[in-house]
N, C-alpha and C positions, 0 to 999 in steps of 0.2 A: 737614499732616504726612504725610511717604512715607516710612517709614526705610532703607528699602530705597533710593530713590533719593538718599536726603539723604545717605547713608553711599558711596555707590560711585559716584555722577556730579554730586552739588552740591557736592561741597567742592572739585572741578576747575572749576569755572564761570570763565573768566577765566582760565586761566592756560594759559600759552608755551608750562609742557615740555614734552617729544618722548611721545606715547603712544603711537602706532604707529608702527615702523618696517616700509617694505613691502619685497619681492624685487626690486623696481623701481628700490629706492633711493630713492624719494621717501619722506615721512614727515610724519604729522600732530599735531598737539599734542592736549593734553584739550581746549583750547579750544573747537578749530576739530570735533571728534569730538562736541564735546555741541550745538553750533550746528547739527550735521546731526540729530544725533536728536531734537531741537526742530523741525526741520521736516517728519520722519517723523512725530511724534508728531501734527503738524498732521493731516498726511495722515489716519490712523487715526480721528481726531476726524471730519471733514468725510466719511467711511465709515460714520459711524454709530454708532461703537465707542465705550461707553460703560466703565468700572471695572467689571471683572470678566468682561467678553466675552472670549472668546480667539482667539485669534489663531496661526494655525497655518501655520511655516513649511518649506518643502522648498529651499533655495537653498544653492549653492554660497557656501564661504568668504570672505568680502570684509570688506572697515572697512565696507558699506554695511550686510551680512548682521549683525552686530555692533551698527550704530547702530537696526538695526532691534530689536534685545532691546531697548535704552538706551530707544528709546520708548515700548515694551511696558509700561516698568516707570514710568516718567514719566506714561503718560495711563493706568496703573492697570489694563490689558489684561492679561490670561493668557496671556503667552508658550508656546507648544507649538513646539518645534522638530523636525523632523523628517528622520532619514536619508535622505541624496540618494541611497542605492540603493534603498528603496522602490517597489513597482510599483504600478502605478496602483489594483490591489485593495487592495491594504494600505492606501495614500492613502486611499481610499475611507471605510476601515473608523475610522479616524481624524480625517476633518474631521468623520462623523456622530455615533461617542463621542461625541468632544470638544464641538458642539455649535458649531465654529467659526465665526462670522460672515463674518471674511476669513481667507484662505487667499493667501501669497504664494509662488509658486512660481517655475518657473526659464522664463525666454520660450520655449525652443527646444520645451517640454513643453506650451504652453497652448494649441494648438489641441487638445490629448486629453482636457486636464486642465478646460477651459472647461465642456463639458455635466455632466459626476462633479462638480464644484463647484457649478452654480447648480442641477443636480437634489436636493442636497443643500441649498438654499437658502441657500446663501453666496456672498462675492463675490470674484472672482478680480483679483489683480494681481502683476506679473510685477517679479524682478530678475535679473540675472545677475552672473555673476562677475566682470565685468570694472565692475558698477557699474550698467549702463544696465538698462532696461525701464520699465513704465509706473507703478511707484511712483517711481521717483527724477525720473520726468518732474513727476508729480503734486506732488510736493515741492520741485521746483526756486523754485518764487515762492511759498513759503511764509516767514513770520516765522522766525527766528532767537530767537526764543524760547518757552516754553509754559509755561503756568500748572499746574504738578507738582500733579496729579487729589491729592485725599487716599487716604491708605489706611493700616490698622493691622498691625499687627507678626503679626495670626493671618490675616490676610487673603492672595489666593492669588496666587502669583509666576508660576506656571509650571507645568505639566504636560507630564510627561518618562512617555512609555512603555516598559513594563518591554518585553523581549525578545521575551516571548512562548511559549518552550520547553516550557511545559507547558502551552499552552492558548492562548486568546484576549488577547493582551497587553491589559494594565493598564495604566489612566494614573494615575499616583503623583503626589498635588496636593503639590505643594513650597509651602510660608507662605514671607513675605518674612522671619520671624524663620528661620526654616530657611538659608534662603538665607547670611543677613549672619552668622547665629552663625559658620557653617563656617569663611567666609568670614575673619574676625577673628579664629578659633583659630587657623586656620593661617597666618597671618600673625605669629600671635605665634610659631606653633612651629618654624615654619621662616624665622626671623627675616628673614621681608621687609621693605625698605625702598623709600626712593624712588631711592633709588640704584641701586635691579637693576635688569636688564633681562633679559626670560625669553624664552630662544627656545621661541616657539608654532608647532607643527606637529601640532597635534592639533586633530580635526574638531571646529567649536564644535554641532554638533548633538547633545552628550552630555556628562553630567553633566561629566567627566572637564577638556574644553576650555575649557566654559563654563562653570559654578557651581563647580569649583575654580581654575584655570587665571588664568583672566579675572576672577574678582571677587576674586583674592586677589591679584590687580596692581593693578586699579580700588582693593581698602583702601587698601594699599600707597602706591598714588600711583606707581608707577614705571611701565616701556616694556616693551613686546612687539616684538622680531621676529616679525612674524605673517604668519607662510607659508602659503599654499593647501594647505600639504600636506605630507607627510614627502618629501624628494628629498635621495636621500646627498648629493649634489653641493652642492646649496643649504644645505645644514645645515651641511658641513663647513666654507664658506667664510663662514657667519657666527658659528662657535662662538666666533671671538675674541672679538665685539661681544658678547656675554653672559657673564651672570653666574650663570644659572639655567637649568633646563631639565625641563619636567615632558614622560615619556615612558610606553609601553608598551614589554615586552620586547624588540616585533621592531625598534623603534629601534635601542635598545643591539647587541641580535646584529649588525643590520647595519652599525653603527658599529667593533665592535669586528673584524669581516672587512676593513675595508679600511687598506691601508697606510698612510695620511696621518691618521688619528685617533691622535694620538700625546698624551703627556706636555706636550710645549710648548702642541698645540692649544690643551690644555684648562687651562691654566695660570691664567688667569682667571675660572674658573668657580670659585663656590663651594658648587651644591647641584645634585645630579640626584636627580630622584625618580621612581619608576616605581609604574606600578600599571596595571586594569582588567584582568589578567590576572597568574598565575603566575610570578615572576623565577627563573630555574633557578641553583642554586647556583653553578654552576660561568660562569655569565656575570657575577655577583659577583664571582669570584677572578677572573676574566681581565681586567675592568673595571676594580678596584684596582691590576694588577700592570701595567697598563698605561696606567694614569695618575694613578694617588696617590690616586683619589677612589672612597669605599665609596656607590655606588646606598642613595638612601634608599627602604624601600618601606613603603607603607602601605595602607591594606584599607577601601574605601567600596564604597555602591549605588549604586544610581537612586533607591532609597528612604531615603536616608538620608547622601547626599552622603561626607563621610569619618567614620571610625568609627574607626581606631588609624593611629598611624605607630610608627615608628622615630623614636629620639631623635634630634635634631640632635647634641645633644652627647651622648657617649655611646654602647652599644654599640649598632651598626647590624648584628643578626643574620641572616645569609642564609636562606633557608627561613622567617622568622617575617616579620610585620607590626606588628610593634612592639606597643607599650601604646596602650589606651585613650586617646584624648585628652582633655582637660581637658573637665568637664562633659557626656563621656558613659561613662554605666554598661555595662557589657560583663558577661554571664554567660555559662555553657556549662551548658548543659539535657538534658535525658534528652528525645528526640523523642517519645517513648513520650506519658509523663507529665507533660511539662514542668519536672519539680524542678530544681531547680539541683541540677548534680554535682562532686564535690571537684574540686580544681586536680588536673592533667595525666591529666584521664580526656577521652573524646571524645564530642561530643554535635551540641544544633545553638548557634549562639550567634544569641544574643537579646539587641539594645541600646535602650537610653533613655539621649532625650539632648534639647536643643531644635534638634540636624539632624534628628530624625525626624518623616519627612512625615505630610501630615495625614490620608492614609485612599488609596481607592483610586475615583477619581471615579465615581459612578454602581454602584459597586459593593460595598456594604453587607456580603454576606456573606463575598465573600473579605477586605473590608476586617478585620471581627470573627475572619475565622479568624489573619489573623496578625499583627493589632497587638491585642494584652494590653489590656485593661481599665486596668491599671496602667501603661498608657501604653510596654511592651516591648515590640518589635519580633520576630518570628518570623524572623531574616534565610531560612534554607533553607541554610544553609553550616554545613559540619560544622566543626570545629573543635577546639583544646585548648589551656586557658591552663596556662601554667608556673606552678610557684609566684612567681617575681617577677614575674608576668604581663605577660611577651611571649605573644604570641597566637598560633599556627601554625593554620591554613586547609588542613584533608585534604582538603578538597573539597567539592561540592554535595548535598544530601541524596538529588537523585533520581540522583548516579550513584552512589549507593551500591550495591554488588552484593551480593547476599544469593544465597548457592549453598548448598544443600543443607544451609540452617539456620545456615549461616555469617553474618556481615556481614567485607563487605570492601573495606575502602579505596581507590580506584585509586592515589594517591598514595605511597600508600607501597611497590609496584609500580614504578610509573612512577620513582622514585627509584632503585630499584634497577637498571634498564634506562637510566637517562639516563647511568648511569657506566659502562657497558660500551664498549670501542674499536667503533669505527665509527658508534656511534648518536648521531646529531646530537637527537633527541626522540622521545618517544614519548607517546601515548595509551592508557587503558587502561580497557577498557567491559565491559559487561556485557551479554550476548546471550542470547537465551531456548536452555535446552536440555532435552532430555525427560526427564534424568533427575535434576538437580540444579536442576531451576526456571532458574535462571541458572548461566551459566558464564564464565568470563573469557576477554578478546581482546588481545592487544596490538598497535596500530595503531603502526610503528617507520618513523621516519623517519631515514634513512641519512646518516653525514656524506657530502661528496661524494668521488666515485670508492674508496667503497668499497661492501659487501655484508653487513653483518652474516648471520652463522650461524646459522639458527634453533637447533640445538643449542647452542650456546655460549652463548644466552642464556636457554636453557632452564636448562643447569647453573649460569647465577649465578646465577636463581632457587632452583634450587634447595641452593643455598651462603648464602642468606639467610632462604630465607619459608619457613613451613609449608605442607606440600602443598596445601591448597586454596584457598591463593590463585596459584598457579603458572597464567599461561594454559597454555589449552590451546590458542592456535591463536596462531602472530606471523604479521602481514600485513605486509607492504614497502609502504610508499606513496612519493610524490615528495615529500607536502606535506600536511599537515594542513588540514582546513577551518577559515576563522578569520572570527569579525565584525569590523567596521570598527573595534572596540577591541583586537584579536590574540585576544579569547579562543577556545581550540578549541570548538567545535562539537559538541558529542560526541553530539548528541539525533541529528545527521546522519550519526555516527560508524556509532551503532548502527541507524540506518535501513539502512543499507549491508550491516550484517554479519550481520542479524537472521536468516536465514535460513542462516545455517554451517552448524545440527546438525540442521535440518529433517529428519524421519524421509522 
């Protein structure tokens, strides 16, 4: 028994249909997709790699990059997938955590990456993107099929490291029940079939691509257009060939900038959903009015895969991330004291559910500081449930700004600034100052060929907020800092500006 495998790559064993469709044009069935991860999973075996070992990758996007989880999870290995901008410390800090046995990395990297691998006492082998290196060599005269390792539903899939922003990143142990539950929800709730087909251009090295994206097509049984990557060009000319499309914001923004994403394009499609970042109201209204279809948005971790959407059917509200979904509990807590606080007061939200992961590997205390005894999750995101409980995300607990005995939202700020003429975005941080402890910044990014007014956006402040959450200082930038998910940066925001009110 594997549930986890028996549920997202046993019930394709044998069959024709199309599962991956590539940029190339060429295209592969489940069939022929689970025949390769049967003779990866060989590979992994004849390495040494026993149930439960893990296995930690750095490679570029590929059907190879892909069939390599598919094995992971077959011969019962701890998948750790790992961002290809990672530098060789971070790598570092990561195969020794995790305890990795093998480590596959990208060939053009492995004369660096060869001595930080075997000084760590693991074994190094290489893929790239186009397929080739010395694991798919090693797999080439391997069997076509693999005897599916056992393993139980609390037993561990995967280890995904959290960010990092306030300290030393955490690897969050994901159970195969974690996995398949999400997995199955969201399949019921945004009624996938075997009949969609979802264009994938989202990096499978995060929750996002891979543990929703991918295993909610694998339930499903349907296809992927599965792109290396987000490219306007290549998205626009396969939007006909889809039916679905799971995004972050700067997807959309950049889709709705160019002239050829029209009404007919998307004529086809029946669900876009975004998430890992912030969707701004007003690329909602410009999304709808330009092609019929309302962005579903929904609100997951690292730790805890998804946690609410927006209904399918039903009202899909801009600013919020919908309800709870089916079998996870959602409160809003006093950070202080933890109690739970009435509906539409702000606090932190805290979820249980069977997506919530199983601790934080190797690390006990932070594990106990923010998974509840009672099996609730400390997410670190502020929040406010409505009374018909739609969910709204004011933001993360540490960019809370607390000025002069105040607390202060950047969101609700940055709201007011996002609707000002010329302002394409903004950011809005909190910097040390001498005499209110903290003071506010706003980091404003300019539509283009214009210049917003620091005055004029002082005065709509102050035509909305109470004086002390008014910044005191707008900076012009070109571009925000963003992770390989769009979210901004803001810990990089304030590294930058930390020094404005220096005496």
């Amino acid at each position: 028994m594997n549930p986890l495998y028996d549920r997202l790559f046993g019930v394709h064993a044998g069959k024709d249909t199309p599962f991956l469709h590539l940029a190339s044009g060429d295209s592969m069935t489940h069939a022929a997709f689970l025949r390769m991860a049967a003779r990866f999973a060989h590979v992994l075996s004849n390495a040494g790699l026993v149930p439960g070992d893990r296995l930690a990758a750095q490679v570029e996007k590929s059907p190879e990059a892909l069939a390599l989880y598919a094995a992971c999870v077959q011969a019962g290995v701890v998948f750790l997938p790992l961002n290809t901008a990672y530098t060789r410390d971070e790598l570092a800090y990561f195969i020794e955590n995790s305890g990795a046995k093998l480590v596959v990395g990208d060939p053009a990297k492995a004369d660096d990456l060869r001595p930080m691998v075997e000084g760590l006492d693991a074994q190094l082998m290489t893929l790239a993107a186009d397929g080739t290196g010395s694991f798919t060599e090693a797999a080439a005269d391997k069997p076509d099929s693999f005897d599916t390792a056992g393993r139980e539903e609390d037993d561990l899939a995967a280890f995904l490291y959290t960010s990092g922003t306030t300290g030393r990143s955490k690897g969050a142990m994901l159970t195969q029940a974690n996995l398949l539950s999400n997995a199955e929800t969201l399949v019921d709730c945004w009624r996938f079939t075997a009949d969609d087909v979802l264009l994938h251009a989202l990096p499978i090295f995060h929750t996002h691509g891979l543990f929703v994206a991918t295993n909610v097509m694998l339930v499903a049984g349907g296809s992927m257009i599965f792109l290396p990557k987000f490219d306007l060009d290549v998205v626009i000319a396969n939007l006909p060939r889809a039916t679905s499309m799971m995004g972050v914001p700067t997807f959309y923004t950049r889709l709705l900038n160019d002239d050829r994403f029209t009404r007919d394009l998307t004529q086809g499609m029946r669900l876009f959903t975004s998430g890992s970042a912030p969707l701004l109201a007003e690329t909602h209204v410009r999304f709808e009015e330009r092609t019929g279809h309302r962005i579903l948005e929904r609100y997951g971790m690292t730790e805890t895969n998804m946690n609410t959407s927006n209904p399918y059917d039903g009202d899909r509200r801009a600013g919020t991330v919908g309800l709870p979904l089916p079998g996870v509990e959602l409160k809003v807590c006093d950070p202080e004291t933890g109690a739970e606080l009435p509906r539409g007061e702000v606090g932190v939200i805290e979820v249980r559910g069977p997506n919530v992961f199983k601790g934080y590997w190797q690390m006990p205390d932070k594990t106990a500081a923010e998974l509840r005894e009672d099996g609730f999750f400390i997410t670190g995101d502020l929040g406010v449930q409505g009374e018909d409980g739609y969910v709204t995300i004011v933001g993360r607990n540490k960019d809370l700004i607390i000025s002069g005995g105040y607390n202060i939202y950047p969101k609700e700020i940055e709201q007011v600034l996002d609707d000002q003429p010329g302002v394409l975005e903004t950011a809005v941080i909190g910097v040390p100052h001498p005499d209110f402890g903290e003071t506010v910044v706003a980091v404003v990014v300019p539509q283009e060929g214009t210049a917003p007014d620091a005055g004029q956006l002082a005065a709509a402040c102050t035509d909305s907020l109470a004086r002390f959450k008014h910044p005191r200082r707008f900076e012009i930038v070109g571009a925000l800092p963003r992770n390989t998910m769009g979210k901004v940066q803001k810990n990089i925001l304030r590294d930058t500006y930390k020094g404005l009110f220096s005496n």
